[in-house]
C-alpha positions as CSV (number, residue, x, y, z in Angstrom):
1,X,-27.6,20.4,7.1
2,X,-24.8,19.6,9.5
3,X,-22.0,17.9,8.4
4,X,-20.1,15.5,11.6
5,X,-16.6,15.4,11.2
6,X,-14.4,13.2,13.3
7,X,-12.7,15.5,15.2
8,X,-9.0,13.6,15.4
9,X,-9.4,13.1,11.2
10,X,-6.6,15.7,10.0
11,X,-7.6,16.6,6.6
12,X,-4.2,16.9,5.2
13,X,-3.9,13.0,5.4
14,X,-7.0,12.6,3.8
15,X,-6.3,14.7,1.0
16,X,-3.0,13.2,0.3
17,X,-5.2,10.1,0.6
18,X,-7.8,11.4,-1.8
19,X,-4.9,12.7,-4.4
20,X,-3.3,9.3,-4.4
21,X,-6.3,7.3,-5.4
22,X,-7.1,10.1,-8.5
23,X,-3.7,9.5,-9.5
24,X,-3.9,5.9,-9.2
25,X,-7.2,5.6,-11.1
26,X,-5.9,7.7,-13.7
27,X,-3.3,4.8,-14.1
28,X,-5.6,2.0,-14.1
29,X,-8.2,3.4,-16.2
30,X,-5.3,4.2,-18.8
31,X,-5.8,0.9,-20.8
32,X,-9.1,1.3,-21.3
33,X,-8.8,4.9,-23.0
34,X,-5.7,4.1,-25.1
35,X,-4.8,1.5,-27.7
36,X,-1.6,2.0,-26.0
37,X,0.0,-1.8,-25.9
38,X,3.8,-0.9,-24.9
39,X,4.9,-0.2,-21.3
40,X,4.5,3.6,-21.1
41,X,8.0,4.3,-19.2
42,X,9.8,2.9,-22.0
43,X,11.1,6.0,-23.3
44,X,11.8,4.7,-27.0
45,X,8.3,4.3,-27.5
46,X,6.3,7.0,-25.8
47,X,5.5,10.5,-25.2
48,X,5.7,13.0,-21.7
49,X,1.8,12.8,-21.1
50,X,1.8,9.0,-21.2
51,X,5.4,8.6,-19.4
52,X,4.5,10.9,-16.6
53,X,1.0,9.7,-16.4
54,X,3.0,6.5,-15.4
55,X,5.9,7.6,-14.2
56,X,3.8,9.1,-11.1
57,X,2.2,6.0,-10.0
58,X,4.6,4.6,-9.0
59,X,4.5,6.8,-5.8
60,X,0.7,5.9,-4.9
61,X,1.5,2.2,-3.2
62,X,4.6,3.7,-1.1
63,X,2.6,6.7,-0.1
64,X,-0.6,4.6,1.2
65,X,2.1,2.3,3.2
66,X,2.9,5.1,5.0
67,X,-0.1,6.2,5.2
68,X,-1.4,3.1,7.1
69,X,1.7,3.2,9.3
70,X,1.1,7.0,10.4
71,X,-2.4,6.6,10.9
72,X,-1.6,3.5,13.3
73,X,0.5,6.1,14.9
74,X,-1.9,8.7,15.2
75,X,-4.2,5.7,16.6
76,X,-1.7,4.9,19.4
77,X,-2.0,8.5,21.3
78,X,-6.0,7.7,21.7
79,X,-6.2,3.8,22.3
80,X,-4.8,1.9,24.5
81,X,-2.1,-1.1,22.8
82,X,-4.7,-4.4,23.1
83,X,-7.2,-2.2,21.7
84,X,-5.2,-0.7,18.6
85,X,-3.4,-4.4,18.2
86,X,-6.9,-5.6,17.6
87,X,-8.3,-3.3,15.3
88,X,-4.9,-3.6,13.4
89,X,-5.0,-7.7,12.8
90,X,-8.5,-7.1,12.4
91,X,-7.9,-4.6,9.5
92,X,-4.9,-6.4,7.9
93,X,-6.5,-9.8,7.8
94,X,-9.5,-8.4,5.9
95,X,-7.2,-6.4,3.9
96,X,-5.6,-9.4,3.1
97,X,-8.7,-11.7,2.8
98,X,-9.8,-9.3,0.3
99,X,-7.1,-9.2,-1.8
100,X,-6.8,-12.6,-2.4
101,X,-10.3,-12.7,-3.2
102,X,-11.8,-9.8,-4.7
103,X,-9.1,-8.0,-6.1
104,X,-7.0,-11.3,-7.6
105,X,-10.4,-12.6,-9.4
106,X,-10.6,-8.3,-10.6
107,X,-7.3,-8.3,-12.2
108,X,-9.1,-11.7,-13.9
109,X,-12.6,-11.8,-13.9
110,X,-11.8,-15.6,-15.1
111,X,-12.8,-18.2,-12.1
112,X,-11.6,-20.9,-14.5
113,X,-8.1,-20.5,-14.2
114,X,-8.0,-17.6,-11.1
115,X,-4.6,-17.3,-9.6
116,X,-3.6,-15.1,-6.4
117,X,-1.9,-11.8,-6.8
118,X,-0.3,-10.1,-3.8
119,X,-0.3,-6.9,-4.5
120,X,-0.4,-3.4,-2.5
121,X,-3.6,-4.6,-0.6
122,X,-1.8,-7.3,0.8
123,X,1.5,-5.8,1.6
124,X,-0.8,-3.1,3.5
125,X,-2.8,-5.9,5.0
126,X,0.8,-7.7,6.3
127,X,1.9,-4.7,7.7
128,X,-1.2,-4.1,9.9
129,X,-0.4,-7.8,11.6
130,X,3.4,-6.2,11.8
131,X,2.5,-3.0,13.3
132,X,0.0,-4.8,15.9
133,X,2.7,-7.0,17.3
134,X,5.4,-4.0,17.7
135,X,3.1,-1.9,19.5
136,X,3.6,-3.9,22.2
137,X,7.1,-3.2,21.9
138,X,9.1,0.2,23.4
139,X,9.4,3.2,21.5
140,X,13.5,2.0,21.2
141,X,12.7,-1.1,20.0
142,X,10.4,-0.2,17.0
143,X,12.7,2.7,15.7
144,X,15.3,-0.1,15.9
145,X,13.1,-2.5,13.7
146,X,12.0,0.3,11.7
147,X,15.8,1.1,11.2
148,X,16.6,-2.8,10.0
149,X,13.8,-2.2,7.2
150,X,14.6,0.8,6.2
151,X,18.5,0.4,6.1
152,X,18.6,-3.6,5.7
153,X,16.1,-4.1,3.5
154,X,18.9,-4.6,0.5
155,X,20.5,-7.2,2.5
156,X,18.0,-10.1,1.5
157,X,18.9,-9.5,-1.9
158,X,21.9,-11.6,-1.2
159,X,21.0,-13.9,1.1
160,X,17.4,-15.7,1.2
161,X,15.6,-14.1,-1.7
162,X,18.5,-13.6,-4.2
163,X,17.1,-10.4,-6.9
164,X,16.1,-11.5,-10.5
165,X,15.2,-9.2,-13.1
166,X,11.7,-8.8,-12.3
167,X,12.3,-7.4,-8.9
């Protein structure tokens, strides 16, 4: 049996992929091996396994964000700008679609009384329609927006969208 492989996949990517959903699933699937009812990273109440078990989650949604945004990179050296701006609002708006739909009424399963969630999905999803407009832009102007995020993201913490004790 032969086995195709794309050749411009790089395998390290899709492992990391690969690890970080294992990881994640191991987080999700938590509640329904425990009759743990406490927030696991609250160190008064729990032990290592369950702390780090939690504790290491919190990695997987930063490290698929980047993920989609190197891929997108790795995209631009072999298609042309209209073609990966395409496939990029293309894949976030289903991303998105999908979170609002499937994945709100999965955190439910209650059509009753179903409320949106924006989640990781989403975020992702919102990126992709970010990333397809900047690659329109020069190479200096997205490091320069990728510099405002990175360094100025804090900023709207006292401006617009003051922090309250959820965020």
């Amino acid at each position: 049996m032969t086995i195709l492989k794309r050749e411009y996949r790089l395998d390290s990517i899709d492992f990391l992929r690969g690890l970080v959903m294992v990881i994640m699933a191991l987080d999700h699937v938590r509640d329904f091996f425990t009759d743990v009812r406490f927030d696991p990273t609250d160190l008064s109440q729990t032990d290592s396994a369950l702390f780090l078990t939690r504790w290491i989650t919190h990695f997987c949604a930063p490290i698929f964000v980047l993920l989609s945004g190197v891929s997108a990179g790795l995209m631009a050296e072999r298609k042309s700008p209209a073609e990966l701006s395409r496939f990029l609002v293309i894949r976030g708006l289903w991303l998105i679609a999908i979170e609002v739909t499937l994945v709100s009424f999965g955190w439910q399963f209650n059509l009753s009384s179903f409320s949106v969630g924006l989640q990781v999905i989403w975020v992702i999803g919102a990126s992709m329609l970010v990333m397809a407009a900047l690659v329109w832009l020069p190479f200096w102007a997205m490091v320069g927006f990728g510099a405002i995020v990175v360094f100025g993201h804090n900023i709207l913490d006292y401006g617009l969208f003051p922090a309250t004790d959820w965020t």
